[in-house]
Legacy VTK file of the C-alpha trace (Angstrom):
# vtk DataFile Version 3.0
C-alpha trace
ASCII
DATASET POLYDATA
POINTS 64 float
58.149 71.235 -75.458
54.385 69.912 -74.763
55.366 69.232 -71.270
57.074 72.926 -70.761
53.475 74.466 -71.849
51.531 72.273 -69.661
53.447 73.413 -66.343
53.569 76.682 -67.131
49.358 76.581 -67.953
49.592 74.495 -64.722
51.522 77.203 -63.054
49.902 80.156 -64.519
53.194 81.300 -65.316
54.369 84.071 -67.571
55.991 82.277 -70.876
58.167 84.054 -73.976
57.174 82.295 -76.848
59.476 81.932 -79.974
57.130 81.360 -83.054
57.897 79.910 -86.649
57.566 83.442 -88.882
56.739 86.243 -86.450
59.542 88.829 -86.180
58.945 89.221 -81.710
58.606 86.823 -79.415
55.070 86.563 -77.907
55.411 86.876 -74.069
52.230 86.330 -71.717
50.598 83.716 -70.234
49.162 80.444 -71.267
45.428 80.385 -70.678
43.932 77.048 -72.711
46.075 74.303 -74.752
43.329 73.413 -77.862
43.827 69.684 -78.258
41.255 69.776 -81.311
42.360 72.627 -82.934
45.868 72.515 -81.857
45.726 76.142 -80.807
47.807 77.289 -78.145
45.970 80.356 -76.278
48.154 82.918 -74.761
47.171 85.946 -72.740
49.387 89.161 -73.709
48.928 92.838 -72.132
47.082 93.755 -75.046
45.200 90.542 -76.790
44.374 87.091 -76.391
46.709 85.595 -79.027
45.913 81.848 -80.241
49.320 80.089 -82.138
49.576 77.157 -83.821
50.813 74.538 -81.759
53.353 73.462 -84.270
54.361 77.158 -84.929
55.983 76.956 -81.538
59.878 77.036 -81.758
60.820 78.002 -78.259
59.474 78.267 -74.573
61.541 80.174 -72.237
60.902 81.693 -69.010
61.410 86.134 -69.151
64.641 87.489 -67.837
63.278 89.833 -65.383
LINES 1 65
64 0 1 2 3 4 5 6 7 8 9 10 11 12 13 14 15 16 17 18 19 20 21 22 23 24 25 26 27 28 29 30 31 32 33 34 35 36 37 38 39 40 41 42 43 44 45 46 47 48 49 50 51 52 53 54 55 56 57 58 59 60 61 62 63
């Protein structure tokens, strides 16, 4: 899964994240992977969202 989130940062893809405990995936793009704090930043349409690393179920790539 580490891999996945480093192309797609490398990319500057658009990612939907499935995390540990949130009802909705988180969809957006992957703008800094935290090594120290083991925060993955993510860039949505309406907030810079930081997840745990190890909150991280899924990466998949959006359907349309």
């Amino acid at each position: 899964m580490g891999e996945r989130l480093v192309e797609a940062k490398q990319e500057d893809s658009t990612v939907v994240l499935t995390i540990w405990d949130e009802p909705e995936p988180v969809r957006g793009r992957i703008v800094k992977l935290d090594a120290r704090t083991r925060l993955v930043h993510v860039q949505t349409l309406e907030k810079l969202a930081k997840l745990p690393f190890l909150d991280i179920m899924r990466v998949d790539n959006p359907r349309d």
